[in-house]
DODOFI-122109 format. One record per atom (N, C-alpha, C): residue in three letters; x, y, z. Coordinates in steps of 0.1 Angstrom, whole numbers, plus 5000, padded with zeros to 4 digits. Example, Ala and Ser with C-alpha at 12.3 -4.5 7.8 and 13.67 -1.06 7.14 Angstrom:
% residues 2
ala513249435078 ala512349555078 ala513249675078 ser512849785071 ser513749895071 ser512950005079 
END
This chain:
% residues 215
unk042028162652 unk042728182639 unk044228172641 unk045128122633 unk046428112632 unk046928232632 unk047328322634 unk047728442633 unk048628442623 unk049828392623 unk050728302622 unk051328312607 unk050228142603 unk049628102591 unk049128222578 unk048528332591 unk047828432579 unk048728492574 unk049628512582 unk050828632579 unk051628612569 unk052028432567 unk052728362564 unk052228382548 unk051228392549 unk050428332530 unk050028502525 unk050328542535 unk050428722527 unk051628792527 unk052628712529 unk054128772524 unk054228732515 unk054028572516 unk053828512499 unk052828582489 unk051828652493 unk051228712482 unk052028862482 unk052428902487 unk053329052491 unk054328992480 unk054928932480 unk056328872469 unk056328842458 unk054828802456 unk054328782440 unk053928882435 unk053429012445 unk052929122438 unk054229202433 unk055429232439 unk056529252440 unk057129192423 unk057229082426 unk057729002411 unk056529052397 unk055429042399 unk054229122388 unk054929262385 unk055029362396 unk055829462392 unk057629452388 unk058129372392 unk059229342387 unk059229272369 unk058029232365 unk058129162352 unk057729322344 unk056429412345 unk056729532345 unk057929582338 unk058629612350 unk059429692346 unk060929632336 unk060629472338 unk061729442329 unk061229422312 unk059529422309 unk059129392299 unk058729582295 unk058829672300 unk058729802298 unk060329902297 unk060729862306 unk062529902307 unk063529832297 unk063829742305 unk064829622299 unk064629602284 unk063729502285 unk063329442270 unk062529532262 unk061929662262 unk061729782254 unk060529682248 unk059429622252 unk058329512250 unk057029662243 unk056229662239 unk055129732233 unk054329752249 unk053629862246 unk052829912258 unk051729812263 unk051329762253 unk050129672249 unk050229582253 unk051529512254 unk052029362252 unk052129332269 unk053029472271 unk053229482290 unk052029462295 unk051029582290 unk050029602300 unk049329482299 unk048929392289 unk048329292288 unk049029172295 unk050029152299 unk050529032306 unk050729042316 unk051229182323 unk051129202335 unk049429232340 unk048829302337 unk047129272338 unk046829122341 unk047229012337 unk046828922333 unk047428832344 unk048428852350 unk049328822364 unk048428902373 unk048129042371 unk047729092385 unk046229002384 unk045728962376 unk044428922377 unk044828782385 unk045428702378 unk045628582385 unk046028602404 unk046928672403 unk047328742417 unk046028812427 unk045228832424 unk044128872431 unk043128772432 unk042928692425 unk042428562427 unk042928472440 unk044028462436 unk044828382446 unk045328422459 unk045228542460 unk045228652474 unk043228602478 unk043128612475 unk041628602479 unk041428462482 unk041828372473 unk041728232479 unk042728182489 unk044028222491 unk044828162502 unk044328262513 unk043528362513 unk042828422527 unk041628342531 unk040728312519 unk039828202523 unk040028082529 unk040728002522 unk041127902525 unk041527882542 unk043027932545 unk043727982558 unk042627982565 unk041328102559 unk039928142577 unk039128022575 unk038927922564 unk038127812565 unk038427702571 unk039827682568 unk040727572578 unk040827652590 unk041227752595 unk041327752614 unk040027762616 unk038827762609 unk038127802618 unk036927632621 unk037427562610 unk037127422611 unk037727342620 unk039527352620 unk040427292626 unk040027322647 unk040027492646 unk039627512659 unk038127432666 unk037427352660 unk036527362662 unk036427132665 unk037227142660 unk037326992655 unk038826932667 unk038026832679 unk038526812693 unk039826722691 unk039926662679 unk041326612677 unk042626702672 unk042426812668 unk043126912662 unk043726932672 unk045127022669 unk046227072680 unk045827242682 unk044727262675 unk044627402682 unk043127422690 unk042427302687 unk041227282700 unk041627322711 unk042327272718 unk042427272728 unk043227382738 unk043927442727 unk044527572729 unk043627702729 unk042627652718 unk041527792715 unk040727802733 unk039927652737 unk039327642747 unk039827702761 unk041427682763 unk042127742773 unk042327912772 unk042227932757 unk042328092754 unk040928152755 unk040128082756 unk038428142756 unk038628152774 unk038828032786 unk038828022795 unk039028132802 unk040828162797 unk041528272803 unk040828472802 unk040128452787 unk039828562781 unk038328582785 unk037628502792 unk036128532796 unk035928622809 unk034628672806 unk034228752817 unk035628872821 unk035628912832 unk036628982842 unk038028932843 unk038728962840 unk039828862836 unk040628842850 unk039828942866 unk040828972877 unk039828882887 unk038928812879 unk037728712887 unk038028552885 unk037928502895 unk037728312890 unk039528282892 unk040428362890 unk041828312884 unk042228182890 unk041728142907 unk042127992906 unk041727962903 unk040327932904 unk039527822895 unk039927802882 unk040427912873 unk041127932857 unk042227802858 unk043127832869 unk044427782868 unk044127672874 unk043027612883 unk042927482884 unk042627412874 unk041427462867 unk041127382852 unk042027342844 unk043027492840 unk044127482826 unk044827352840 unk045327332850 unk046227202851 unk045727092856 unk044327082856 unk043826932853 unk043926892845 unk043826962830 unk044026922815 unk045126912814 unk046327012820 unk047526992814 unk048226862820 unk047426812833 unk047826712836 unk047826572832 unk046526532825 unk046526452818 unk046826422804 unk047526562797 unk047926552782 unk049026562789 unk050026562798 unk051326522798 unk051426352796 unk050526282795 unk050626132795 unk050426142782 unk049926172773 unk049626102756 unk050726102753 unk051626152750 unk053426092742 unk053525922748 unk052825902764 unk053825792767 unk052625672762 unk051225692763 unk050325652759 unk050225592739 unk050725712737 unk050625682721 unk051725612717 unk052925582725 unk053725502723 unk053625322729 unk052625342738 unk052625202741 unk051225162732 unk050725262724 unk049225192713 unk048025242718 unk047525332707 unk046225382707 unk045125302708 unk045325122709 unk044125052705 unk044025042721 unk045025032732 unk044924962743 unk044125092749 unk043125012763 unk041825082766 unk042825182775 unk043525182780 unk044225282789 unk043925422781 unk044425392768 unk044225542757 unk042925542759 unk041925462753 unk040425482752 unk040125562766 unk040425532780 unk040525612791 unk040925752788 unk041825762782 unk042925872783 unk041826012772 unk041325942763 unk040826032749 unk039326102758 unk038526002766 unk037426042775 unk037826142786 unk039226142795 unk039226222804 unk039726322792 unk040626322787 unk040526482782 unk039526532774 unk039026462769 unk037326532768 unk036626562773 unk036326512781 unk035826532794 unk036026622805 unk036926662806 unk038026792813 unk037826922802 unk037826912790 unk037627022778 unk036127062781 unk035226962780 unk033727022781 unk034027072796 unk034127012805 unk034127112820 unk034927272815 unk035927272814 unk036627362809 unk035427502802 unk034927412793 unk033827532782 unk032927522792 unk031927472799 unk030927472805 unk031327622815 unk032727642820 unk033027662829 unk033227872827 unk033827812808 unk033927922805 unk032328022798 unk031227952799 unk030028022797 unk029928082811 unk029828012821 unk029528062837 unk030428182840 unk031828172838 unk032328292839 unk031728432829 unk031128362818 unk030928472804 unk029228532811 unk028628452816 unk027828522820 unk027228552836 unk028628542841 unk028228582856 unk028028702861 unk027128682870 unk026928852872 unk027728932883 unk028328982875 unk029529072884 unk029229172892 unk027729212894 unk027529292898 unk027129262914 unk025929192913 unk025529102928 unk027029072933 unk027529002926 unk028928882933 unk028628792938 unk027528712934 unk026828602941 unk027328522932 unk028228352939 unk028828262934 unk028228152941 unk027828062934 unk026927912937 unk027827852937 unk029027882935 unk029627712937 unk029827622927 unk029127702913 unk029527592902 unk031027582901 unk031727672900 unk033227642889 unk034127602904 unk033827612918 unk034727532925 unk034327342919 unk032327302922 unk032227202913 unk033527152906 unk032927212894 unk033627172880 unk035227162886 unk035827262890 unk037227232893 unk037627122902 unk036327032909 unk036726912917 unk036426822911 unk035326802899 unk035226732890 unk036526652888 unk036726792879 unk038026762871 unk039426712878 unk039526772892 unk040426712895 unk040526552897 unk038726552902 unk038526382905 unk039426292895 unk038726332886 unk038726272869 unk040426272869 unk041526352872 unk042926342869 unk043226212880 unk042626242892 unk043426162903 unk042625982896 unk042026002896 unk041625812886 unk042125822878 unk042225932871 unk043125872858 unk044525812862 unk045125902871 unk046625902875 unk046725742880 unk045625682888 unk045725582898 unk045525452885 unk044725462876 unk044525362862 unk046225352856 unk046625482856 unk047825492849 unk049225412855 unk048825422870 unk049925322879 unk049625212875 unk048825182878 unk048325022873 unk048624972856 unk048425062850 unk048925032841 unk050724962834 unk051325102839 unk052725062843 unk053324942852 unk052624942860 unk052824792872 unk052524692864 unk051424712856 unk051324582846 unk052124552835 unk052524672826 unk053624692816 unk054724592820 unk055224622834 unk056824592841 unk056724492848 unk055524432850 unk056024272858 unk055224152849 unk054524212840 unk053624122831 unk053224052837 unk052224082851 unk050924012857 unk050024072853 unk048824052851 unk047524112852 unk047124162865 unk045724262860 unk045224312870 unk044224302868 unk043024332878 unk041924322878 unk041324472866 unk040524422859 unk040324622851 unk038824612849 unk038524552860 unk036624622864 unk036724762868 unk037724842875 unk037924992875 unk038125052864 unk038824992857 unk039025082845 unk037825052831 unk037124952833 unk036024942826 unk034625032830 unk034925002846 unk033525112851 unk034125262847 unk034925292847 unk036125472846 unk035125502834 unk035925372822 unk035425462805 unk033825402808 unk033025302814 unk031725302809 unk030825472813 unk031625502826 unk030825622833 unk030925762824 unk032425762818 unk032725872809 unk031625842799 unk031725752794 unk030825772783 unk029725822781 unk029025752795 unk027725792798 unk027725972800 unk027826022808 unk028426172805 unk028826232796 unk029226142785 unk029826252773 unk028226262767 unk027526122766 unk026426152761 unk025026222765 unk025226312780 unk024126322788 unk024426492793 unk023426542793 unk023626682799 unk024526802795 unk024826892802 unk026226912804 unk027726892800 unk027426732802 unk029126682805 unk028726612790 unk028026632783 unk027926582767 unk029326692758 unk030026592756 unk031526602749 unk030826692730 unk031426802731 unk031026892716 unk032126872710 unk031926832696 unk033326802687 unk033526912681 
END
């Protein structure tokens, strides 16, 4: 939820209620208006004003909670890191935590440079799968901590896994990404059977198991 945003659209309703009682007192004080005439117009604001208090709170929890949920949004992926950090034992897992949050953070430092040289070229198409792909590890990772049993302390080895996954997945990315630039700056080609096998294998994963990418 926006915290934020909510606070934001209830000072604006705080301000209107404010001004309702300000029309009040200038159609009861000031302008000496009939009792009738006040109560009925200002009635008739507070009615509208409660309406609209109700709908800009609707609205605000229907959007974050769509937005949160929907993997292109700017707060996906902030919710996913805040679920990570916030699961299970919070004094359990912490590298594995902080390995994950900087595999991701490592490959969203490249989209500015990415979305500038064009969304259509496959390097992005690479780029949109590994951070997907690092997000589902990320949630997978945060169920295993949500339901690990703290009590035994018995660890299998998934979330070191997942955390070498993911780092796999940065270090190809990073090595696609040289190549890419090498190519940008001398305008030779390169061979991109690696980077064709990279996105065919993501794909296959996003659609399979586990590593199936949730929008």
């Amino acid at each position: 939820m926006d915290i934020k945003g909510m606070l934001k659209v209830n000072i604006i309703n705080l301000i209107l209620l404010g001004l309702i009682g300000l029309v009040y007192y200038l159609f009861n004080s000031i302008f000496e208006f009939s009792f009738g005439l006040t109560a009925v117009v200002t009635g008739l604001l507070g009615l509208a004003w409660i309406v609209y208090t109700l709908y800009s709170n609707y609205t605000m929890l229907n959007v974050n909670v769509n937005r949160d949920h929907d993997i292109d949004s700017k707060n996906y992926a902030k919710d996913v890191l805040s679920k990570l950090y916030a699961a299970g034992k919070r004094n359990y897992f912490m590298e594995e935590r902080n390995r994950l949050a900087r595999a991701y953070e490592s490959v969203v430092s490249r989209k500015a440079y990415l979305e500038k040289k064009g969304r259509e070229r496959r390097v992005y198409e690479l780029y949109e799968l590994t951070e997907g792909q690092i997000l589902r590890n990320i949630i997978d990772s945060t169920e295993y901590i949500s339901t690990y049993d703290y009590i035994s302390g018995r660890d299998n080895g998934y979330l070191t896994k997942m955390c070498y996954d993911s780092e796999l997945l940065v270090d190809k990315f990073n090595k696609l990404m040289e190549l890419s630039v090498s190519y940008d700056d001398t305008t030779l080609g390169y061979d991109t059977k690696e980077l064709d096998d990279m996105i065919e294998s993501l794909e296959k994963m996003r659609e399979s198991g586990k590593g199936r990418l949730r929008g």
